[in-house]
SENUBA-382435 format. One line per 10 residues: their letters; for each residue x negated, y negated, z negated of C-alpha. Coordinates in Angstrom, 3 decimals, m for minus. Layout:
A = X,Y,Z | ...
// end
This chain:
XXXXXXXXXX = m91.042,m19.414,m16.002 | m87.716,m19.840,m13.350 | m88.472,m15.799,m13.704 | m87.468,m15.594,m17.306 | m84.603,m17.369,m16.597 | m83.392,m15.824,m13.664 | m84.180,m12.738,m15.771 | m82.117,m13.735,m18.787 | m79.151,m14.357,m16.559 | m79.292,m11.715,m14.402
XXXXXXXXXX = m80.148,m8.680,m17.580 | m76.991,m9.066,m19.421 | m74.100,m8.794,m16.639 | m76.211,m5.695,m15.174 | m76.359,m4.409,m18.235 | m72.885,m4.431,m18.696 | m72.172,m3.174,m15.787 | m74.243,m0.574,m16.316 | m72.954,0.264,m19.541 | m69.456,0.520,m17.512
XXXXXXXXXX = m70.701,2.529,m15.193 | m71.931,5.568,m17.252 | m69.773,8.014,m18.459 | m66.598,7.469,m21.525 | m68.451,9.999,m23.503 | m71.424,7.326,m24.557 | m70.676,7.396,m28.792 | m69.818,4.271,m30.074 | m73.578,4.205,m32.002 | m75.191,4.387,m28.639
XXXXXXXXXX = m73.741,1.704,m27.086 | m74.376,m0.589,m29.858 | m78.133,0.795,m30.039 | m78.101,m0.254,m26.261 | m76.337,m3.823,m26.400 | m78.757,m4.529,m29.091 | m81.662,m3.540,m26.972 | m80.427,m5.769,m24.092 | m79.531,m8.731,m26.179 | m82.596,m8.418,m28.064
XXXXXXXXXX = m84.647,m8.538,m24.857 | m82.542,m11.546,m23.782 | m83.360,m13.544,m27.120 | m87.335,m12.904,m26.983 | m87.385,m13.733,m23.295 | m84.940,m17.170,m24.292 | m88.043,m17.457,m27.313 | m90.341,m17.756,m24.330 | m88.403,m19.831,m22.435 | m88.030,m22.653,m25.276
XXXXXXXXXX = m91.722,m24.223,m24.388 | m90.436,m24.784,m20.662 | m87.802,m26.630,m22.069 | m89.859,m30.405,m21.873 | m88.015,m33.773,m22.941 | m85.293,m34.844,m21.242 | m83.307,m38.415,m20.437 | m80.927,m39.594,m18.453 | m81.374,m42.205,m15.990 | m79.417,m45.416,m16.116
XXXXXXXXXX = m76.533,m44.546,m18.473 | m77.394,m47.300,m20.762 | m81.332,m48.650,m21.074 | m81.864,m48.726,m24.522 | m80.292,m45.138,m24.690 | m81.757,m43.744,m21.932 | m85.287,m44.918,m22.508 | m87.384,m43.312,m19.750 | m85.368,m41.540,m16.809 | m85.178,m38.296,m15.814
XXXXXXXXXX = m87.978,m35.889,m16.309 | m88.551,m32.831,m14.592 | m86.474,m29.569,m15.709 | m88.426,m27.178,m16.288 | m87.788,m23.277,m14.734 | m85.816,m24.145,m11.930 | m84.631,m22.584,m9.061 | m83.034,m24.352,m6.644 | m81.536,m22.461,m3.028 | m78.588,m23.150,m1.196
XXXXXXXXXX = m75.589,m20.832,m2.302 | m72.355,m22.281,0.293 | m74.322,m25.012,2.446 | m70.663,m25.593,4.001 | m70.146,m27.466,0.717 | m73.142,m28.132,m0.119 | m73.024,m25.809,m3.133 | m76.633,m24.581,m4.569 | m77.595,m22.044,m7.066 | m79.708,m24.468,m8.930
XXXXXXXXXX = m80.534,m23.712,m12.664 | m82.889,m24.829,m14.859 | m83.573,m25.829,m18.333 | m84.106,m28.939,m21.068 | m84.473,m29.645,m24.344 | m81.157,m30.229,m24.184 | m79.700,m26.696,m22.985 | m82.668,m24.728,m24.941 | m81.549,m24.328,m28.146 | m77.788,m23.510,m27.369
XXXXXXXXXX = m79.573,m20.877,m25.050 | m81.721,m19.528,m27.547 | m78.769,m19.794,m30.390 | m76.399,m17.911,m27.634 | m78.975,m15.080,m27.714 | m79.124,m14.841,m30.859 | m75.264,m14.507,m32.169 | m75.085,m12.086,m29.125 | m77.949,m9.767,m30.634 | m76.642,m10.345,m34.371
XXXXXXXXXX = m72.856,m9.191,m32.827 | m74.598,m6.199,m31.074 | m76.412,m5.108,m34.218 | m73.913,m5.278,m36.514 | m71.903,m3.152,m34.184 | m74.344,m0.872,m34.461 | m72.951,0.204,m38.765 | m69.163,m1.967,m38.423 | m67.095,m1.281,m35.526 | m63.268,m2.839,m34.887
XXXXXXXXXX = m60.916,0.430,m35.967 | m59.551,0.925,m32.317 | m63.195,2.400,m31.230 | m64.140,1.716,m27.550 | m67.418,0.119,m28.416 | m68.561,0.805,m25.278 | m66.277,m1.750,m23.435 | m66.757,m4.244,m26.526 | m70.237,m4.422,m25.998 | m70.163,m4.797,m22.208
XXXXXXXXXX = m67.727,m7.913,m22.406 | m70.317,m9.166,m25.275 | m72.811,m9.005,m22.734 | m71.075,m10.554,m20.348 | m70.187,m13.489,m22.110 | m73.902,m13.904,m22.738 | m74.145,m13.827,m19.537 | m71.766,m16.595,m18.687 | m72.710,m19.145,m21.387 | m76.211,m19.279,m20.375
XXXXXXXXXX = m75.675,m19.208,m16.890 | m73.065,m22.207,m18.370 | m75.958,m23.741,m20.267 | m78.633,m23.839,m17.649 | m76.226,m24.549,m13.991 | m77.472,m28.005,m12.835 | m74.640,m28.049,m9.973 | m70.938,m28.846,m10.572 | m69.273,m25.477,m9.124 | m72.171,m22.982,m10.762
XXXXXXXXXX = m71.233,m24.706,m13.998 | m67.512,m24.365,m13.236 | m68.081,m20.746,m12.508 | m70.018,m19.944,m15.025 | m68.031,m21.542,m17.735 | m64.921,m19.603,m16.391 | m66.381,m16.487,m16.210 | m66.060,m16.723,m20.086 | m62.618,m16.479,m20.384 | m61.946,m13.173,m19.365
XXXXXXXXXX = m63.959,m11.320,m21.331 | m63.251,m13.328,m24.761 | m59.186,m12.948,m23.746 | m60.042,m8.773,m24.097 | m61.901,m9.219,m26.974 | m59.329,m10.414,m28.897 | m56.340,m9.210,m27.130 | m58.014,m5.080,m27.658 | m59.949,m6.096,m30.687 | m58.186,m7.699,m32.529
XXXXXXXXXX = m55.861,m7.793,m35.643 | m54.514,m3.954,m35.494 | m52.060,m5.751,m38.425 | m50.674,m7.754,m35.742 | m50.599,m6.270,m32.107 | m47.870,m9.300,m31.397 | m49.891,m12.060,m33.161 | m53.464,m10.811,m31.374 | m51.827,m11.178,m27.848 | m50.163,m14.144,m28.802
XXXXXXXXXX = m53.379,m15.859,m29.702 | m55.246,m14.222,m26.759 | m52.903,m15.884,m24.223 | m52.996,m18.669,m25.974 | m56.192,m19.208,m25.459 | m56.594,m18.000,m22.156 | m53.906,m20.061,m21.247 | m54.800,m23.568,m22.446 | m58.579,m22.795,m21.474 | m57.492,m22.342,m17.842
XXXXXXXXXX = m55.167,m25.802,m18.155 | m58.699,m27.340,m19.328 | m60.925,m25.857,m16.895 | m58.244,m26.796,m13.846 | m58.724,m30.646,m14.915 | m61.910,m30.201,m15.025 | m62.333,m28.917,m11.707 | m60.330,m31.743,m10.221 | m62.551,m34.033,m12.029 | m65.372,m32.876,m10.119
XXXXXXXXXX = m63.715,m32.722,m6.704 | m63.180,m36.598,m7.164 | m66.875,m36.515,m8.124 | m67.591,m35.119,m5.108 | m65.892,m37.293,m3.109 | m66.995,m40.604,m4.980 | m71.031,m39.215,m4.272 | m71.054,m36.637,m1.845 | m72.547,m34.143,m4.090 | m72.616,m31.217,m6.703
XXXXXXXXXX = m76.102,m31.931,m7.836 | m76.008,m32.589,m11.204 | m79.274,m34.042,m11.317 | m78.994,m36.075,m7.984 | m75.675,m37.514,m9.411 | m77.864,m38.039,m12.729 | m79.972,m40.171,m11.201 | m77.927,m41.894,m8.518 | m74.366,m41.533,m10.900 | m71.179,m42.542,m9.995
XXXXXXXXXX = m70.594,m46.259,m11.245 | m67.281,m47.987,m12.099 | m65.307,m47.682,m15.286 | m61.684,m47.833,m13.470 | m60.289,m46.405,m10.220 | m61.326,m42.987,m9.064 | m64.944,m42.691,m11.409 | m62.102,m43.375,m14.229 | m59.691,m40.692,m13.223 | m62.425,m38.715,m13.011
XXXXXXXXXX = m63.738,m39.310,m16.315 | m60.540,m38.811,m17.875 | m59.763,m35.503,m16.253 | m63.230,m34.017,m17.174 | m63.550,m34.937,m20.818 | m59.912,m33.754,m21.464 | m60.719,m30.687,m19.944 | m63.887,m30.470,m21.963 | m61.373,m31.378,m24.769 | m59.719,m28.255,m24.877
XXXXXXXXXX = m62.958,m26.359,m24.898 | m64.350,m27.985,m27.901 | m61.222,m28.206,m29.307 | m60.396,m31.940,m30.092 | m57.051,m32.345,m31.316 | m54.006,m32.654,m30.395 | m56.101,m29.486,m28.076 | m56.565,m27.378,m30.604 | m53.722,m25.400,m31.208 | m54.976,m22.496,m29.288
XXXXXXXXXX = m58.366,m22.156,m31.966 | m56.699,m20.911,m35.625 | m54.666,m17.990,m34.104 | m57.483,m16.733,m31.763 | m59.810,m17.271,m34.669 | m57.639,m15.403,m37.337 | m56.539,m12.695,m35.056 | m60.380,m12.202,m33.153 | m62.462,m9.127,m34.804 | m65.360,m10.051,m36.471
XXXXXXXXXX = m67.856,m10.454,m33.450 | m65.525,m12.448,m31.389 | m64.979,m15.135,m34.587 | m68.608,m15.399,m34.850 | m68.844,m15.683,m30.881 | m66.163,m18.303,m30.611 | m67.044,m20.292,m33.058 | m70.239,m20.040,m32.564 | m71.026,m20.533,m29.094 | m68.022,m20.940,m26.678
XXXXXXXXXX = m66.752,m24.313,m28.278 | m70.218,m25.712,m27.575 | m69.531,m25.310,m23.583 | m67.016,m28.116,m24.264 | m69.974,m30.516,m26.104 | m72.548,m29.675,m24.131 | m70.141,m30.672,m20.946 | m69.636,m34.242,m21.856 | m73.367,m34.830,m23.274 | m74.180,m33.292,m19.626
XXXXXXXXXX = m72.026,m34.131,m16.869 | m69.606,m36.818,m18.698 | m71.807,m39.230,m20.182 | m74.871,m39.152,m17.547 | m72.608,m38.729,m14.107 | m69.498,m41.251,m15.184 | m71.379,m43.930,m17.120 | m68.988,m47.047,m17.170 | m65.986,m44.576,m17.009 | m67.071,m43.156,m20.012
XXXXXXXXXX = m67.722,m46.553,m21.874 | m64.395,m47.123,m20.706 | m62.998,m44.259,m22.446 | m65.541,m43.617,m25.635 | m63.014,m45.645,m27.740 | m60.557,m43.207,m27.119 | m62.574,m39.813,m27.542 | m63.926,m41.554,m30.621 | m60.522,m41.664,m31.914 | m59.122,m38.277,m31.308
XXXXXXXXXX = m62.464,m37.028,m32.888 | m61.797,m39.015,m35.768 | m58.174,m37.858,m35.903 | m59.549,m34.399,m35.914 | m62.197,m34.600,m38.514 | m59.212,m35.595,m40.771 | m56.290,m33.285,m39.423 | m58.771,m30.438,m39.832 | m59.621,m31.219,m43.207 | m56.068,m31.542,m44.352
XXXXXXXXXX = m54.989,m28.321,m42.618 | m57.746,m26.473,m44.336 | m56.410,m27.903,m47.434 | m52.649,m25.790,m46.698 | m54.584,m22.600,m45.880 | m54.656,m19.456,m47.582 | m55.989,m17.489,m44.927 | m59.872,m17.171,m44.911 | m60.369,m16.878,m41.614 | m57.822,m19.552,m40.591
XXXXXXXXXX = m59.693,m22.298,m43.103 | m62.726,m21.572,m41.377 | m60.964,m22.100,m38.414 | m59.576,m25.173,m38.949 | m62.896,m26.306,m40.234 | m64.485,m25.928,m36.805 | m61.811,m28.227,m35.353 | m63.151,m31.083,m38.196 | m67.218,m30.021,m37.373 | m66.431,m30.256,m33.888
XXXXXXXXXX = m64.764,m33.690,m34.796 | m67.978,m35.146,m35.939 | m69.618,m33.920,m32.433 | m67.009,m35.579,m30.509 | m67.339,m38.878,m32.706 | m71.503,m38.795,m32.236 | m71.000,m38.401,m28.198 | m68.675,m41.434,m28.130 | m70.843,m43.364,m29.900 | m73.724,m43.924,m26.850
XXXXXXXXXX = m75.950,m44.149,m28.988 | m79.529,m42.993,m30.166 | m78.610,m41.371,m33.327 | m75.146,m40.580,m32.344 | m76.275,m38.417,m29.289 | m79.020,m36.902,m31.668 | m76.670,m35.784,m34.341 | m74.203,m34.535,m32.000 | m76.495,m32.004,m30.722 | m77.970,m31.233,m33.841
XXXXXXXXXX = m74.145,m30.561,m35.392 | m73.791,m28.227,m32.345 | m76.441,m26.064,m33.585 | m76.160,m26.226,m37.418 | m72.608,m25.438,m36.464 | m72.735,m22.422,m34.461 | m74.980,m20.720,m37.247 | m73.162,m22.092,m40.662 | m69.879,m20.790,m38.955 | m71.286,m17.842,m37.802
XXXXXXXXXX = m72.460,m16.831,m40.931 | m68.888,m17.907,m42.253 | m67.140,m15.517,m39.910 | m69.792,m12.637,m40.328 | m68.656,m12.781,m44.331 | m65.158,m13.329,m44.159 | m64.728,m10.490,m41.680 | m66.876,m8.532,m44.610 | m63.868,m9.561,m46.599 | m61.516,m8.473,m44.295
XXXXXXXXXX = m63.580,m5.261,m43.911 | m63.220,m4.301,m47.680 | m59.961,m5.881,m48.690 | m58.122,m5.213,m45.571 | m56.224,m8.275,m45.531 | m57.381,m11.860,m44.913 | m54.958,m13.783,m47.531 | m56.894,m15.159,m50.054 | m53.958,m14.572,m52.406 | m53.935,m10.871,m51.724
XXXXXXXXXX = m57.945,m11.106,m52.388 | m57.638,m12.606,m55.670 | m60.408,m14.793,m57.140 | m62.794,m12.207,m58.615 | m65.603,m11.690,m55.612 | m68.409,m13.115,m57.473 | m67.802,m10.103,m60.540 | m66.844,m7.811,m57.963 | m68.991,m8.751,m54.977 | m71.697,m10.978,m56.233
XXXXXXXXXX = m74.197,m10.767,m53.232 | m70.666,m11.588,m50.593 | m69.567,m14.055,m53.444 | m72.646,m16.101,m53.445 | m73.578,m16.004,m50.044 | m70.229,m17.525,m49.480 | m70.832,m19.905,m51.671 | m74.176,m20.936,m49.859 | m72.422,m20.897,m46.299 | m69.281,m22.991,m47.741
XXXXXXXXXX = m72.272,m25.434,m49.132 | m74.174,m25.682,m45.754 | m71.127,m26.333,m44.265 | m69.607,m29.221,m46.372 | m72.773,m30.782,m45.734 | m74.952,m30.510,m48.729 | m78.816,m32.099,m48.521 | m81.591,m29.753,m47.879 | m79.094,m27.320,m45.357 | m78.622,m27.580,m42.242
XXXXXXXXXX = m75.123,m29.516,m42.409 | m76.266,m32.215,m43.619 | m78.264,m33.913,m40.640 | m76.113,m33.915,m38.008 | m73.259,m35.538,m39.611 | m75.276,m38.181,m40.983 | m76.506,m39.047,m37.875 | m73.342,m39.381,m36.607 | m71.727,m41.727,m38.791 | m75.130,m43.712,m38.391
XXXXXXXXXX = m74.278,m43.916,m34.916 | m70.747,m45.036,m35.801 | m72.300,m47.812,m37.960 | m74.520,m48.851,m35.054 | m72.883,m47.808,m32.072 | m73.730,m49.013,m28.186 | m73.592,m52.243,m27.441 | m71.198,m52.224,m25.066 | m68.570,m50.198,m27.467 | m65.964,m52.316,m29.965
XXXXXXXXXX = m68.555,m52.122,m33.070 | m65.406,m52.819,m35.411 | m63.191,m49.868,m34.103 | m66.053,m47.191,m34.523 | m67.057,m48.987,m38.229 | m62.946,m48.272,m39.102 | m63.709,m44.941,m37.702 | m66.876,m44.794,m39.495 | m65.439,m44.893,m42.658 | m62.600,m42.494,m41.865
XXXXXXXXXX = m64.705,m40.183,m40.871 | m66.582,m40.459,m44.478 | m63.435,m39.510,m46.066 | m63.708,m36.465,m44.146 | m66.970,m35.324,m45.748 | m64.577,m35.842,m48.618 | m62.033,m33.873,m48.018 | m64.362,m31.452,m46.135 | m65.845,m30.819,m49.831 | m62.738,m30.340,m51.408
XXXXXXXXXX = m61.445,m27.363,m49.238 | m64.911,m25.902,m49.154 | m64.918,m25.824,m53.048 | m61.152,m25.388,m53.341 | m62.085,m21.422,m51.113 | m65.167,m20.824,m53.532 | m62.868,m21.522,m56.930 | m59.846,m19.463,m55.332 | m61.662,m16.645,m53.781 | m64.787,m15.954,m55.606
XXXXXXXXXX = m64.328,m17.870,m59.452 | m61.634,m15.321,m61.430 | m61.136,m12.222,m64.024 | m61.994,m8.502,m62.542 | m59.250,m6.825,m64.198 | m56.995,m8.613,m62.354 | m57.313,m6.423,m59.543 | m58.348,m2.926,m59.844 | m62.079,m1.727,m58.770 | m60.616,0.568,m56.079
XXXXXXXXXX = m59.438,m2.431,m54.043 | m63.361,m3.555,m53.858 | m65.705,m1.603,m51.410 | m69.897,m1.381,m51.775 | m71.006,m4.975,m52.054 | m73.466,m6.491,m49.412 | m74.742,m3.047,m47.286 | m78.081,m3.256,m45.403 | m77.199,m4.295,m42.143 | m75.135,m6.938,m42.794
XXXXXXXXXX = m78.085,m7.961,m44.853 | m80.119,m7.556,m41.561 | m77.908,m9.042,m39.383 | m76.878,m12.557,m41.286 | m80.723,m13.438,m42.848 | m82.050,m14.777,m39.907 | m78.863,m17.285,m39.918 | m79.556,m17.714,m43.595 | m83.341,m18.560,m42.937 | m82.356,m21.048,m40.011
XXXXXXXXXX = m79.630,m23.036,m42.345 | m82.721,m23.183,m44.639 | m84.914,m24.412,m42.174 | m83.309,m26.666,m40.162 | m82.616,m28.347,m43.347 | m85.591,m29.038,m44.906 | m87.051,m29.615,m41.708 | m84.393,m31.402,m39.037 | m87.690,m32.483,m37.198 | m87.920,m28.608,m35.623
XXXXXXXX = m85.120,m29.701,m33.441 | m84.601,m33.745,m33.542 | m88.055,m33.982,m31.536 | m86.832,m32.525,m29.115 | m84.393,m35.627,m28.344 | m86.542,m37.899,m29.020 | m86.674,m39.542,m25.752 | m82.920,m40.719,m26.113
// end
C-alpha cells in the first residue's frame, strides 16, 4: 500500500508539471478534462488507501485519553532524506490523516470538474488547474509527513499556489481588493509557518529528533521552559492556519475575493492543515506544555465561535458570511482540541470533515450566485432566489441547515461532541473555565442559527417582480448538479450515520 501513497503524492505535482510543460495552445476544456482525470485517479487510489488507514493513539499524552499507545501506521515509507540533520522522507497514514486525505481528493476532483462547464472570466485554465494540482499535492503530502521538516515543507508548499489563485483568479471587480487579500494571506501564513518552524527547531533540540512518531512515543515533557516556548510558538503558528481569532483577519478578504474553486479549496481543506497540526504534533509531542496552554486556546476558540457569529450577523456579502462562519466552525475545532478529552478530540475531527464539505458546498452555490447575478451583495441579489432559482434557493437552504447544525446532517455531531467535551473536559484542565466556555459556546449555536436563517429570509424568501427576470440566469445546470451531489449525499450520510467516521477514533 506505501505504493498508493507514494503514488498519490507523487501523480499530482507531475501532473502539473506536465500540464506546464505542454504547449499555451491546450483549450481551456482540455485542461479541465485532464485535471479531472488526474484528480479523479488521485481520489480512487486515496478510496483504496482508506483500509490501510488502522486505529491510531498516542502514547502517554494523558492515560485515560490515550488508551492503548501507538499502533503501527500503515503505508509507510521511511528513508533518510538529509542524514546531516537527521531529516527522513517518512510518510505514512492513520485514521487520523485518512479522511482529510480522501476529503482533499475529493474537493480537488469536484474543483477540476466543475472547471470543466464554469471557468474564472480571465481564461488560463491551464495554469489554474496545474496550481489545483499542486496544492493537492502539498496537503496530502501535509497530511501524511510523519517528520517535522517534510511536514513544514509540505505545508508551505501550499502557499504559493493558493496566493496565484486568488491573486490571477480572483475578483476581476476588484484587481486592488484580490491582491490585497492575496498578500494578505500569503503574508500572515508565512508569519505562522516561521513560528512554527522555530517551534520545531526547539523541538529538535529538547529530543534530538524530527521523527514525529519517535517524539510520539518518547515526547518532550515539561509544561514550562523550552517544551513551553515551544508549544506556544507552534500552536500560534497553527493558529493562523486555522484561523483562530484575533488570526483571522487574513480569511474574509481572501475568501470574498478567491474564484469559486479556491473558496471551496480554502475553506475546505487548507484551514484543516492548521487542526490537523495541533491534534498531530501539538498535543502528542508537547503534552504538559499543551495542558499548560489548553486554557488559553480554549479561550480564543471560544472568542471566535462568538466574534464569528456576530460578524456574520453585519454581513451582506454572501461570500464574506460564509467566511466569517468558517472562523466560528473552526472555533468549535479549536475548543474540542483544548479540551483533552475523549469526545472533545472526537468531535474536533469529525467538525473538520463535516466542515470542509458543508462549506464547500456553501462556496460551490454562492459562487453560482455570483456566476448569475454578477455581484456578491446580497442587497444587489434581492430576496427572490427561491421563485427565481428554486433548485440554488433550496439547496442553500439545506447547506445553511447542515451548517447551523441541524440533527440528522452532518453539522450536528461534531459540535455536540465538543461542547460534551467542554462539559467533561481532562482532568488535569480547570473544569469550571471550560463549563463558562461551555455555555458560551452554546450561545454560539445560537447565534450561528440566526445568521444562517437571517441569509435564507434575505436572499432566497421575497417577491419576483422586484427584480426583473433578465437579472436571473438558467437555474441549477447539470454539472453543478454533478459536481455538488456527492457533497450533498455525504452531509446526508455522515449525519444519519456519524458511526462511518467516529469508529475510526475510537481508540482515543
Amino acid at each position: 500500500m506505501n505504493a498508493i501513497l507514494l503514488g498519490i503524492l507523487a501523480l499530482p505535482l507531475l501532473a502539473a508539471l506536465a500540464l506546464w510543460a505542454v504547449p499555451a495552445a491546450v483549450g481551456d476544456r482540455l485542461a479541465a478534462l485532464y485535471g479531472s482525470v488526474i484528480s479523479g485517479l488521485v481520489l480512487v487510489g486515496s478510496v483504496l488507501l482508506w483500509p490501510t488507514g488502522g486505529w491510531f493513539a498516542y502514547s502517554d499524552l494523558l492515560d485515560e485519553v490515550l488508551g492503548e499507545g501507538v499502533r503501527p501506521l500503515q503505508a509507510v515509507t521511511n528513508v533518510p532524506w538529509i542524514p546531516a540533520l537527521g531529516v527522513r522522507f517518512h510518510v505514512g497514514v492513520d485514521s487520523i490523516s485518512m479522511p482529510l486525505i480522501v476529503l482533499t481528493a475529493l474537493l480537488v476532483f469536484l474543483c477540476c470538474l466543475y472547471s470543466l462547464r464554469i471557468t474564472p472570466r480571465i481564461g488560463r485554465t491551464r495554469s489554474l488547474i496545474a496550481l489545483l494540482l499542486v496544492i493537492e499535492a502539498g496537503v496530502i503530502g501535509t497530511f501524511s509527513a510523519m517528520d517535522l521538516v517534510l511536514f513544514f515543507l509540505c505545508f508551505e508548499l501550499v502557499l504559493i499556489p493558493m496566493w496565484l489563485v486568488i491573486d490571477i483568479w480572483g475578483d476581476d471587480h476588484d484587481p486592488a481588493g484580490r491582491k490585497r487579500a492575496a498578500n494578505t494571506f500569503v503574508l500572515m501564513t508565512v508569519l505562522g509557518s516561521a513560528l512554527m518552524l522555530l517551534g520545531f527547531l526547539l523541538v529538535y533540540r529538547q529530543a534530538g529528533t524530527f521523527d514525529i512518531v519517535q517524539l510520539t512515543n518518547t515526547p518532550v515533557l515539561g509544561g514550562h521552559g523550552i517544551p513551553l516556548a515551544a508549544a506556544v510558538l507552534i500552536a500560534v503558528g497553527l493558529a493562523v492556519k486555522v484561523p483562530l481569532w484575533p488570526l483571522h483577519i487574513w480569511l474574509p478578504d481572501a475568501h470574498a475575493k478567491a474564484p469559486t474553486v479556491g473558496s471551496v479549496l480554502l475553506a475546505g481543506v487548507l484551514l484543516k492543515l492548521g487542526t490537523y497540526g495541533m491534534i498531530r504534533i501539538l498535543v502528542p509531542v508537547l503534552p504538559d506544555a499543551t495542558v499548560t496552554i489548553a486554557p488559553y486556546l480554549a479561550g480564543f476558540s471560544t472568542v471566535a465561535i462568538v466574534a464569528g457569529s456576530l460578524a456574520c450577523l453585519a454581513q451582506t456579502d454572501v461570500k464574506r458570511l460564509i467566511a466569517y462562519s468558517s472562523v466560528g466552525h473552526m472555533g468549535f475545532i479549536g475548543l474540542g482540541i483544548a479540551t483533552l478529552s475523549p469526545a472533545g478530540l472526537r468531535g474536533a475531527l469529525f467538525a473538520n470533515i463535516a466542515h470542509g464539505i458543508i462549506t464547500g458546498l456553501l462556496f460551490f452555490l454562492a459562487g453560482a450566485i455570483k456566476d448569475r447575478h454578477d455581484t456578491s451583495d446580497l442587497r444587489a441579489i434581492g430576496r427572490a432566489l427561491y421563485a427565481r432559482l428554486p433548485r440554488i434557493g433550496a439547496l442553500l437552504t439545506f447547506a445553511c441547515l447542515a451548517s447551523l447544525g441541524l440533527p440528522g446532517l452532518a453539522g450536528f455531531w461534531g459540535e455536540m461532541l465538543v461542547l460534551l467535551g467542554a462539559y467533561d473536559p481532562n482532568d488535569l484542565l480547570p473544569r469550571t473555565t471550560y463549563l463558562v466556555l461551555m455555555v458560551i459556546a452554546g450561545l454560539g449555536t445560537v447565534l450561528t442559527a440566526a445568521y444562517f436563517l437571517r441569509l435564507v429570509r434575505n436572499l432566497c424568501q421575497g417577491d419576483p417582480a422586484e427584480h426583473p427576470a433578465s437579472a436571473f440566469a438558467v437555474d441549477l445546470s447539470r454539472i453543478e448538479l454533478i459536481t455538488w451531489t456527492p457533497l450533498i449525499v455525504l452531509t446526508v450520510l455522515l449525519g444519519v450515520w456519524p458511526g462511518l467516521l467516529l469508529h475510526q477514533w475510537s481508540s482515543l
